[in-house]
C-alpha positions in Angstrom: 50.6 -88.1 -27.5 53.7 -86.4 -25.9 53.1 -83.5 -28.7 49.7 -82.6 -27.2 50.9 -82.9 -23.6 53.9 -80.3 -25.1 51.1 -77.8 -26.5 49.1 -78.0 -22.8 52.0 -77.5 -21.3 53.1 -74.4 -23.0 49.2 -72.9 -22.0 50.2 -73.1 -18.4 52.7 -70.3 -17.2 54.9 -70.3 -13.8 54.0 -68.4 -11.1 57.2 -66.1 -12.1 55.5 -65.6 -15.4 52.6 -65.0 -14.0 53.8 -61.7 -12.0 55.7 -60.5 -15.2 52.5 -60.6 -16.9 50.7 -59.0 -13.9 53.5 -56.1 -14.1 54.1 -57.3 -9.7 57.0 -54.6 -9.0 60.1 -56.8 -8.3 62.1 -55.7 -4.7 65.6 -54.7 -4.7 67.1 -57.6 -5.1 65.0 -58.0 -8.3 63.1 -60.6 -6.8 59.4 -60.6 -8.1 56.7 -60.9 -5.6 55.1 -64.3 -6.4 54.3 -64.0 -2.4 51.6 -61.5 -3.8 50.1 -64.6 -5.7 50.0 -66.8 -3.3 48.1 -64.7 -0.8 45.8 -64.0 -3.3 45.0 -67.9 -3.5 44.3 -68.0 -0.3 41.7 -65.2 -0.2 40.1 -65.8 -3.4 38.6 -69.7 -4.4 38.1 -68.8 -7.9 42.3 -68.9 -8.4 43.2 -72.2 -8.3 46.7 -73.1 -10.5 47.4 -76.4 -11.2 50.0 -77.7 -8.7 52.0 -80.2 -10.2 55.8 -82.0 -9.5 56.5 -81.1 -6.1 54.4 -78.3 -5.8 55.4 -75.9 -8.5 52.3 -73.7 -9.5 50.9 -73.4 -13.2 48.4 -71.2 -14.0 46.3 -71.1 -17.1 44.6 -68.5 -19.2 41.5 -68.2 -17.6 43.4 -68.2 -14.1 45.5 -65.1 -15.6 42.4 -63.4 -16.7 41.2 -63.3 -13.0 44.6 -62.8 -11.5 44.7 -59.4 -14.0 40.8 -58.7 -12.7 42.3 -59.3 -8.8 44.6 -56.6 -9.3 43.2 -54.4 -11.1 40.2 -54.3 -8.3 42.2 -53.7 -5.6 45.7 -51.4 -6.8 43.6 -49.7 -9.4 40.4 -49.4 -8.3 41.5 -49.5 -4.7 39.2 -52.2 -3.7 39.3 -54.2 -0.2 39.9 -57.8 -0.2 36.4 -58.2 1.2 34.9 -55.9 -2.2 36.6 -57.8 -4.7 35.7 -61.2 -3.1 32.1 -60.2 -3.1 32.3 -59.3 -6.7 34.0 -62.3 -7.8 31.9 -64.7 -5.7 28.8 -63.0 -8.0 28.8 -63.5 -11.4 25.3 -61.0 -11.5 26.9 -58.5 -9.5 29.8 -58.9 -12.3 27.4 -58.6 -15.2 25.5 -55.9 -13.4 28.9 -53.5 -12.6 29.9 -53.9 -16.6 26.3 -53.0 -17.3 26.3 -49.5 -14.8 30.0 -49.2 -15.9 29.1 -48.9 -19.8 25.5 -47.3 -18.7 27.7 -44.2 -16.6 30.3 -43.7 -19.2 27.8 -43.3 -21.7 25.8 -40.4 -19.8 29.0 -39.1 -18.9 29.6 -38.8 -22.6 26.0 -37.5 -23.4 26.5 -34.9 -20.6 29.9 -34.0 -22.5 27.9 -33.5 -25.6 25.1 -31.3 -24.7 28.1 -29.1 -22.7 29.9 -28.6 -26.2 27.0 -27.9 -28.0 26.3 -25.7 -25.8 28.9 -24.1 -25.7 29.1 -23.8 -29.8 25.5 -22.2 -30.0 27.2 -19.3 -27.7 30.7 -19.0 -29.9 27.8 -18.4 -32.9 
């Protein structure tokens, strides 16, 4: 029994892990900014880490996947709070953005083609 609770253990990963994995730029002091975390469970439902012995954060896979998705919505993609909420709080929106996502990157690349085969008809 205490070998299986070991193994579920191990899943979970501190809120300092967490920001390592999420690359969070540490201050000056070297401090990483779990704060960054935290407000993000307060905006966002969907993250909710297990809080056990006196109130110590674990956060599983799944909860790491959307952290990762969280971030990379708004520093990447420079999303609003408001934009990624409504995006996570719609799973068909979700399915929908992949969808126009792989649908726009492929005419892109079609667009790319007919440009370079243009433009070997004219080097012939």
């Amino acid at each position: 029994m205490s070998k299986k609770m070991d193994k579920s253990e191990n899943a979970y990963k501190t809120i300092g892990e967490v920001a390592k994995i999420l690359k969070l730029q540490a201050n000056k002091k070297g401090n990483l900014p779990t704060h960054i975390i935290r407000f993000w469970e307060t905006q966002f439902k969907q993250i909710k880490p297990k809080i056990l012995n006196s109130n110590r954060r674990y956060y599983d896979e799944k909860t790491i996947n959307l952290l990762k998705k969280v971030k990379f919505l708004l520093k990447e993609q420079g999303m609003t709070i408001n934009g990624v909420k409504k995006i996570l709080n719609s799973e068909v929106s979700l399915k929908l953005d992949e969808m126009a996502d792989k649908s726009i990157k492929a005419e892109n690349l079609k667009n790319k083609l007919v440009k370079i085969s243009k433009i070997l008809k004219e080097l012939k």
